[in-house]
C-alpha positions in Angstrom: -4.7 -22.6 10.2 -4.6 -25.9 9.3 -0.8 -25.7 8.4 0.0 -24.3 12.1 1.2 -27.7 13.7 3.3 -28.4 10.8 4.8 -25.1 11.5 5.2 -26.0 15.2 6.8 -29.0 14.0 9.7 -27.4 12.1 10.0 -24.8 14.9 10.7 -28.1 16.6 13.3 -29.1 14.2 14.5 -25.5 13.8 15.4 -25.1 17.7 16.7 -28.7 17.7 19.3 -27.5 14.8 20.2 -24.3 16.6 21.0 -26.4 19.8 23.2 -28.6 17.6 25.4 -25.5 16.6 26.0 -24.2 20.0 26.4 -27.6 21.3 28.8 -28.1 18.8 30.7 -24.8 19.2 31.0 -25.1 23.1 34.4 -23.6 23.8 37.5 -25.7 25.3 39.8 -24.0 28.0 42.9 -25.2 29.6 43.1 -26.0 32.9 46.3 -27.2 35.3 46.8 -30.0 37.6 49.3 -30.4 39.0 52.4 -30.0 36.3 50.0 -31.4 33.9 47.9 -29.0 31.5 44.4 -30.8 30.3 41.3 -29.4 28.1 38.2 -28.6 29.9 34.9 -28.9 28.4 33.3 -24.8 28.9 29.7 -25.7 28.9 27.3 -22.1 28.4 26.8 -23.0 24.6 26.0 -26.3 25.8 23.3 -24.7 28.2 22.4 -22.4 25.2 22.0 -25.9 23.4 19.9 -27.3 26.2 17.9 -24.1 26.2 17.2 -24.5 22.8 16.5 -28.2 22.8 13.7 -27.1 25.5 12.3 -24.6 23.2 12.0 -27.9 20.7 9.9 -29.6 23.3 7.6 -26.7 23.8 7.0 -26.5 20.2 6.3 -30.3 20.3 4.0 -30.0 23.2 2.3 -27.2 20.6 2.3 -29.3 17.7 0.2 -31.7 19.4 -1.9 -29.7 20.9 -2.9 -28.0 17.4 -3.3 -30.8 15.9 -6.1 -31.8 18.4 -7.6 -28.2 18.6 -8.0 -28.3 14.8 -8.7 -31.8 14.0 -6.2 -31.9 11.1 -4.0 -35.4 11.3 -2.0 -36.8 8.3 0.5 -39.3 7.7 2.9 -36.5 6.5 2.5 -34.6 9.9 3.0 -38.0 11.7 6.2 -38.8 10.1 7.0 -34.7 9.8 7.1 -34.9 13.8 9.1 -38.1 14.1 11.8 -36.5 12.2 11.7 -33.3 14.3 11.9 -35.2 17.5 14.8 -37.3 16.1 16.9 -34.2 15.9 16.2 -32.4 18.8 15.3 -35.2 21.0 18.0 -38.0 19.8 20.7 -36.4 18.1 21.1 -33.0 20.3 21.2 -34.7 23.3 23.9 -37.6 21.7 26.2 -34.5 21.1 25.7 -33.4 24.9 26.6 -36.7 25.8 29.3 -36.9 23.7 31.1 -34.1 25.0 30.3 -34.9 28.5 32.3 -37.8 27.9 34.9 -36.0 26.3 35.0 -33.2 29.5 35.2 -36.6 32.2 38.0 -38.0 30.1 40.0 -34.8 29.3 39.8 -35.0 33.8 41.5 -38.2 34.2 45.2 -38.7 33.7 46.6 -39.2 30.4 44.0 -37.5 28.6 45.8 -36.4 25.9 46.1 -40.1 25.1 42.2 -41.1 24.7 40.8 -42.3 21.6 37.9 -40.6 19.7 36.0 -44.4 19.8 35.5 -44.1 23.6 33.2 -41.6 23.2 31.1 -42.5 20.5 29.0 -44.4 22.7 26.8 -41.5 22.9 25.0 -41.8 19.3 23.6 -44.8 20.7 21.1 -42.5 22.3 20.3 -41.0 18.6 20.3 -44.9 17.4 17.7 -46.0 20.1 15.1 -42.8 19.8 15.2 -43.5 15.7 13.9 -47.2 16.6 11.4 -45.9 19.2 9.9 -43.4 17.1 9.5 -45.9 14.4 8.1 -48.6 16.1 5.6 -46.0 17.8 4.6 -44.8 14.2 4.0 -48.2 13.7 1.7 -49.1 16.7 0.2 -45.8 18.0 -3.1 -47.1 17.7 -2.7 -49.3 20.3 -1.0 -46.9 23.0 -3.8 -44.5 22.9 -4.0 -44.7 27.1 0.3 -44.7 27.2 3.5 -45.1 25.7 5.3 -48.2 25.4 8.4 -47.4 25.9 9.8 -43.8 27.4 9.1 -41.2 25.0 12.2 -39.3 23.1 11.1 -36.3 24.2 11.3 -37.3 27.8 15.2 -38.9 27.3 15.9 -35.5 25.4 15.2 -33.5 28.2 16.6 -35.9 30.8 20.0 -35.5 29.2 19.7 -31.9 28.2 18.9 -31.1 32.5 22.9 -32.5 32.6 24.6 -29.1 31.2 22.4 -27.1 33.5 23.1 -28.8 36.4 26.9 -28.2 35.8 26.4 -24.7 34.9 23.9 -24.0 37.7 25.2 -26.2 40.2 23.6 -28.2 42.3 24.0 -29.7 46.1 25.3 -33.1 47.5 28.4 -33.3 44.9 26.1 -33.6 42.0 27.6 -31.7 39.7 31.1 -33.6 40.0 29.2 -36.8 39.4 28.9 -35.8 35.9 32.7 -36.1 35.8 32.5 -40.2 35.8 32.5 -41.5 32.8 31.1 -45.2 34.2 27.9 -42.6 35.3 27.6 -41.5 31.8 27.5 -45.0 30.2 25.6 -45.8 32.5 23.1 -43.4 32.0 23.1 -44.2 28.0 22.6 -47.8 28.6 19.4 -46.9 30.6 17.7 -44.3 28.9 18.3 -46.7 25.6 17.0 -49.6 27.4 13.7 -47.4 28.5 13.0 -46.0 24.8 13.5 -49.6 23.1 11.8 -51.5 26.2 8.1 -52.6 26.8 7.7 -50.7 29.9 4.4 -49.1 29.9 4.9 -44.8 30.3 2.5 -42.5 31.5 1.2 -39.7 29.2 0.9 -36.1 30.3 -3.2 -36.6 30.0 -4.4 -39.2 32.4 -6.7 -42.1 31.0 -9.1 -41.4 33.4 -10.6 -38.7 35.6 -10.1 -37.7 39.6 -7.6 -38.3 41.9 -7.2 -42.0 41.3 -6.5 -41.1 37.6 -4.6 -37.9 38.2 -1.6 -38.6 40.9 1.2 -39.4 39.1 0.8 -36.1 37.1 0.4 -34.0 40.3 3.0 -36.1 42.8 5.6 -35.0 39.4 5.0 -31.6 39.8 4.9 -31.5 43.6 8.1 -33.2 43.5 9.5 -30.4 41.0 8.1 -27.4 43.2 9.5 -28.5 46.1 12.6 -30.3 44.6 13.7 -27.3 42.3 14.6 -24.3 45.5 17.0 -27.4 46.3 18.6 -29.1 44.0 17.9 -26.2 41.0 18.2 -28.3 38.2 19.1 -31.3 39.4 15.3 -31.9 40.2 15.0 -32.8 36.7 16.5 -36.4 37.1 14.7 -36.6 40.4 11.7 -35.6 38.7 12.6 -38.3 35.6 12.8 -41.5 38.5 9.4 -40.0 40.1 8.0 -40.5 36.6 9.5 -44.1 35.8 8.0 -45.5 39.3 4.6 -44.3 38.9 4.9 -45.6 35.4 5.5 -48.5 36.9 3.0 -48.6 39.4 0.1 -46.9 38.0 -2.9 -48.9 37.9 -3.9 -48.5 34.4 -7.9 -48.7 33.2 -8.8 -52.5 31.2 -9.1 -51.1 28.0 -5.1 -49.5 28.5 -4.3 -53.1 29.9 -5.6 -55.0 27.5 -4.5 -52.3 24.6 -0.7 -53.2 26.7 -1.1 -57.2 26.0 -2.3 -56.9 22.3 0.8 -54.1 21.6 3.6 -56.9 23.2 2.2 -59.9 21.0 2.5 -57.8 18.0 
């Protein structure tokens, strides 16, 4: 048993892998405007690639939690994760992003004439996670109340909700919006920004107990129950801005404060 969140871990990298390969493999169809003929992005093995990345979170979720349960740490599970999450949290999604930009330039006139380079871009997301996952291996002890910084996992999921929300659809236009490529950049920049920065993040398990402790957690998952009838999959981003402003605003306890100031001197 004490090898099981090892095993979770690789599931983890195994899932992050398979979402690679559809990712990669997502078909390319013509489509007309006007007298012009431009490739279009086809995005179910994307969503099969989102799927998957999603099973990678689960198994990271489980990893952890085994961990705990059995009280069996190491460094070589520490690093073991890291690695998983780097694939299916930072290089997965960098390949979604890529080929969203790809699908919102192949819209725009003269297409055929982009360059490869305007779309590379995207690995900055792979680039970023690597240096947040480091530096957290390198200062966990101190952000035993929070992260510092948003987690990969989080960022992975953000951009893996984008292929279901074009698949799925969603109200308000929101689908098309994922047709601008400024939006896209835009989105890199931040989520890049978050990973590297020294915003304090909320973790999943409150450092405290009761409501005072508890309400960021719950007014997530409020927002997602309600949000999801709505705007289907779309209620991920929503859900993803709920989470950065109570990060923001959460009280946290002095020892998580104090933990904060110690972690941005070093």
């Amino acid at each position: 048993m004490k090898h099981f969140p090892n095993i979770c871990t690789l599931a983890n990298l195994f899932f992050g892998c398979i979402a690679i390969t559809y990712i990669l493999h997502a078909p390319v169809f013509f489509q007309q405007v006007a007298e012009d003929i431009y490739p279009v992005l086809g995005v179910e093995q994307m969503v099969m690639g989102s799927m998957f990345i999603a099973l990678a979170a689960i198994m990271d979720v489980f990893d952890g939690l085994a961990a705990r349960t059995l009280k069996v740490t190491s460094a070589l599970g520490r690093d073991l994760d890291s690695l998983a999450d780097l694939v299916s949290f930072g290089v997965a999604p960098s390949m979604i992003m890529f080929k969203l930009l790809w699908a919102a330039y192949m819209s725009e006139p003269g297409a055929m004439h982009t360059p490869m380079l305007v779309m590379v871009p995207a690995f900055l997301l792979a680039c970023f996670g690597a240096l947040r996952l480091a530096r957290f291996n390198q200062t966990s002890a101190q952000q035993q109340d929070y992260f510092t910084g948003m987690p990969i996992p989080a960022a992975g999921m953000l951009i893996a909700s984008l292929p279901l929300i074009q698949w799925f659809g969603a109200p308000y236009g929101i689908p098309e919006l994922l047709l601008h490529r400024w939006l896209m950049y835009g989105l890199i920049g931040i989520v890049c920004f978050l990973m590297v920065s020294k915003v304090r993040f909320l973790k999943w398990k409150a450092p405290g107990k009761g409501l005072a402790a508890w309400w960021p957690q719950l007014l997530v998952i409020l927002v997602i129950a309600a949000g999801a009838p709505v705007f289907r999959f779309a209620v991920v981003p929503l859900a993803f801005l709920v989470y950065i402003l109570c990060s923001l605003v959460y009280r946290y306890p002095p020892a998580a404060v104090s933990s904060a100031q110690h972690n941005t001197a070093g």
